[in-house]
N, C-alpha and C positions, 0 to 999 in steps of 0.2 A: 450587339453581342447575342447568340443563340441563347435560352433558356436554357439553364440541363435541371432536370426535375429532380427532385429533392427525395431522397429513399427517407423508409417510417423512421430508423433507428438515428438520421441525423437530425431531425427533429423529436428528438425525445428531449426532454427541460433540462438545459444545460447547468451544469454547475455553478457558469457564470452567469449573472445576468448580463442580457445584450440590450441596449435603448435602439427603438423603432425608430430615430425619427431624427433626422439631421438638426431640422428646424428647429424641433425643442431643446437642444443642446448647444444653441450661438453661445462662441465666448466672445465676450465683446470687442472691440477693436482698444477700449483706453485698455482694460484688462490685457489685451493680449500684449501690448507695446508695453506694458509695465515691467514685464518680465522680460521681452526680446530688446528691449534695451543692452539687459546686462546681459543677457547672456546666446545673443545672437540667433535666435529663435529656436536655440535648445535648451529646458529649463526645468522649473517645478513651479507649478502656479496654484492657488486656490482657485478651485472653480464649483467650490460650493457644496463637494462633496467629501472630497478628502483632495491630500497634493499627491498631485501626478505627474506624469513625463509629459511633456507635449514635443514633438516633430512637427516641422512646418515642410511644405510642401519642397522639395528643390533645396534643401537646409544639409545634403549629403546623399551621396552615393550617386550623383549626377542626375537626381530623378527632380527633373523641371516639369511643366506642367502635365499632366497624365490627364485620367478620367474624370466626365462630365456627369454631374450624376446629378437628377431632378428630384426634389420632392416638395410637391404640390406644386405649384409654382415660381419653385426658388428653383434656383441653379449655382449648382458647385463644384468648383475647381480641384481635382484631387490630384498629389502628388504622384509616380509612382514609388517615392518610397517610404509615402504616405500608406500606399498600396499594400507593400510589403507586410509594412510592422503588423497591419492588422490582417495579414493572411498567415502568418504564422503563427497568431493569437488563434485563428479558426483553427489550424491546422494541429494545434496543441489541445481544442476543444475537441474537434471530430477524434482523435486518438484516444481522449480522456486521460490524457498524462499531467496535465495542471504544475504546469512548469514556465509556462510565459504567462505572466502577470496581466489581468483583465485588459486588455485595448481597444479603442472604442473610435470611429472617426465621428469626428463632430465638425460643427457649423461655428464658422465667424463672421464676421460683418466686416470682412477688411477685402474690398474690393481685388480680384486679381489682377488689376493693372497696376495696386501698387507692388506687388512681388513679383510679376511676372511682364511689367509692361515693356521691356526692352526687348524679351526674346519674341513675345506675340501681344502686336497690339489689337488682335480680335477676340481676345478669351474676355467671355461677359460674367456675368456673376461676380461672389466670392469665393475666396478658400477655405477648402475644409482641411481639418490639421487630424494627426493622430496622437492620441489622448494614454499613456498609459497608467495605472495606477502604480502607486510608487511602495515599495515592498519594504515595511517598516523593521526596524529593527535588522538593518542590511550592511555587510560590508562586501568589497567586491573580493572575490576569487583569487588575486595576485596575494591578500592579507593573509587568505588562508593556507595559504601555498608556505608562505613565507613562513609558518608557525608550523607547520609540518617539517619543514626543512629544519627550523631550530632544533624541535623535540628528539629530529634523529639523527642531528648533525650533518648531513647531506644538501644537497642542493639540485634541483632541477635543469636538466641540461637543455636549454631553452632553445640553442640551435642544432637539437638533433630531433629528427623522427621517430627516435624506438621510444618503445614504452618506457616509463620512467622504473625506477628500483623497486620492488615490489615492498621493502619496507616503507620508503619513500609515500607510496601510495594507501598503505594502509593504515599511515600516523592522518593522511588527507582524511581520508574517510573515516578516521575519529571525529574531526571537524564537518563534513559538508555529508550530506547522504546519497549514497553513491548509488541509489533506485532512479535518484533525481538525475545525475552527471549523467547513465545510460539513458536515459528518456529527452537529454538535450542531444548526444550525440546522433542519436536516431534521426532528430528534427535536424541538426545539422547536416546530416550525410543524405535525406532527401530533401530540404531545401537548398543546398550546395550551397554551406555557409560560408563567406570567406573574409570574415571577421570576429571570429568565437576565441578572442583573447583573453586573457584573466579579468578584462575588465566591462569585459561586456556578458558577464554571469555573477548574480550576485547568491551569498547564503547570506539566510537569517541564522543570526546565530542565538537564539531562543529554542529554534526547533531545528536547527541542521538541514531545512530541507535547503534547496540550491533553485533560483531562478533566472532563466534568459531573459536579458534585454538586447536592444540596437539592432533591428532587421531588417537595418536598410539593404544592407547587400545579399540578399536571397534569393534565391529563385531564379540565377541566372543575371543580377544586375548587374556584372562587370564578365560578359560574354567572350568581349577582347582581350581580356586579362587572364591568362595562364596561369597563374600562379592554383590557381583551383582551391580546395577546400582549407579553409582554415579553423580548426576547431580543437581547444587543447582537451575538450572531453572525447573526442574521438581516439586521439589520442592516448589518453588514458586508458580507453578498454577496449584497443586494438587487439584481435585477433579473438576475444572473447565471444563464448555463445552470448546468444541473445535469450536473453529469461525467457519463459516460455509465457507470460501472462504479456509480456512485451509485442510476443509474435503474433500474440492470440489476437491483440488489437489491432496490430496493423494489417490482420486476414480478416477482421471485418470490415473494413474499410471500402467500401463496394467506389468505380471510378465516377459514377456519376456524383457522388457525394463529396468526391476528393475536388473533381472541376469544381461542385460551389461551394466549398469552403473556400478555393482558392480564385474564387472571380474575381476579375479586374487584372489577372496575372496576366500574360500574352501566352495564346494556348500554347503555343509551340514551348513554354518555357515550363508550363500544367503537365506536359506530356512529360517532358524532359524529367521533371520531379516523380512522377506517378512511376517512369521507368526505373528509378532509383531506389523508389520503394518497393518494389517487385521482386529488385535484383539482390536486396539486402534482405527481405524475407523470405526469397528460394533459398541463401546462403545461410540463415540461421545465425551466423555468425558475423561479428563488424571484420571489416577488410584491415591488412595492413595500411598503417596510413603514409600516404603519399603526398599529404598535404604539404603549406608551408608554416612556419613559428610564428 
């Protein structure tokens, strides 16, 4: 894969801390089966820091074995939607929206022949899994919907496209903060999500902010599937301007920095994103949505 060089301002000290280093981060293989027992290699595990999400490679969105990636002398098996989750964790860093919860790929000790041995019996190494941290004090999005809907006696019409009742909307944003809900649909509508259901964004309801999970399908991972974007925050602030501190971010976003946040993507799917974000910041404004429920 070509290098693309890195501009000053994407290397300025990110909010999050990022770990260098696959090797220093193995989860071990009894650790990892502890939890993929129950829960089929999608979970919450201690791994010493605090409890996270872990993705395991090929665990959904049909993303089987992906990228090889060396450090020092190890070799690691990455999923692509391994790939994903943590290209829209970069792509929430480079914007500075801080709406997708730290994610990190890390290092395991579990040989890729035993996940991977029937599709390719030549993948050497182990798997690397995607690690997210887990957002304390969190319920998912359908809770808060639901307590919206109580307060104003209405309900959400789950299989239409228009925007919902504007009272409807404004009892939500009692509950969830609605700076956050526009900064997920932004990521939605250039990652072309097509999984942004109520239950794959959660609010903390301490502080109202609102956070994306589940990215396995981004970027183009279901290409043959039509159905296209699925995102009920898009949804929400269809046809609205885009804040002006929103736009300002996504105009510095220079494209060589947009490629390495999103390395490991397949370029043609880098391009496909980068034109979405172009065509959403010449508009100022989010498009009607055409998505599906």
């Amino acid at each position: 894969m070509t290098k693309v060089p890195v501009r000053s301002h994407l290397r300025r000290a990110p909010k999050k801390p990022k770990e260098p280093s696959l090797a220093r981060l193995t989860i071990t293989k009894k650790r990892f089966r502890e939890f993929n027992e129950e829960n089929g290699g999608l979970g919450e595990m201690d791994v010493g820091r605090k409890w996270v999400f872990v993705r395991v490679p090929g665990a959904g969105g049909g993303g089987g074995p992906g990228e090889r990636l060396g450090d020092d002398d190890l070799e690691y098996v990455i999923g692509a939607d391994t790939i994903r989750e943590n290209a829209m964790d970069n792509l929430d860093d480079l914007l500075g929206f801080d709406v997708v919860p730290p994610t990190y790929i890390r290092a395991t000790d579990i040989p890729a022949q035993d996940l991977f041995g029937n599709r390719d019996t030549d993948l050497p190494g182990t798997i690397a899994v995607s690690v997210q941290d887990k957002v304390p004090d969190a319920i998912e999005f359908n809770s808060v919907m639901d307590m919206a809907s109580r307060d104003v006696g209405k309900t959400f019409e789950w299989d239409s496209k228009a925007k919902p009742n504007e009272e409807l909307l404004n009892a939500l944003y009692e509950y969830a903060n609605k700076d956050d809900i526009v900064k997920i649909a932004v990521l939605d509508i250039i990652s072309r999500n097509t999984d942004r259901h109520g239950g794959n964004f959660l609010v903390q309801e301490s502080t109202r902010r609102v956070y994306a999970i589940d990215h396995e399908l981004t970027f183009d991972a279901e290409p043959q599937n039509q159905r296209g974007l699925r995102s009920l925050p898009a949804k929400f602030v269809q046809g609205e301007k885009i804040p002006d501190k929103i736009l300002a971010a996504m105009r510095e976003v220079q494209k060589g920095d947009f490629y390495a946040a999103l390395a490991g993507i397949p370029e043609d799917n880098i391009e496909a994103a980068w034109d979405r974000k172009m065509k959403l910041q010449k508009a100022e404004r989010f498009p009607r949505y055409t998505g599906w429920n």
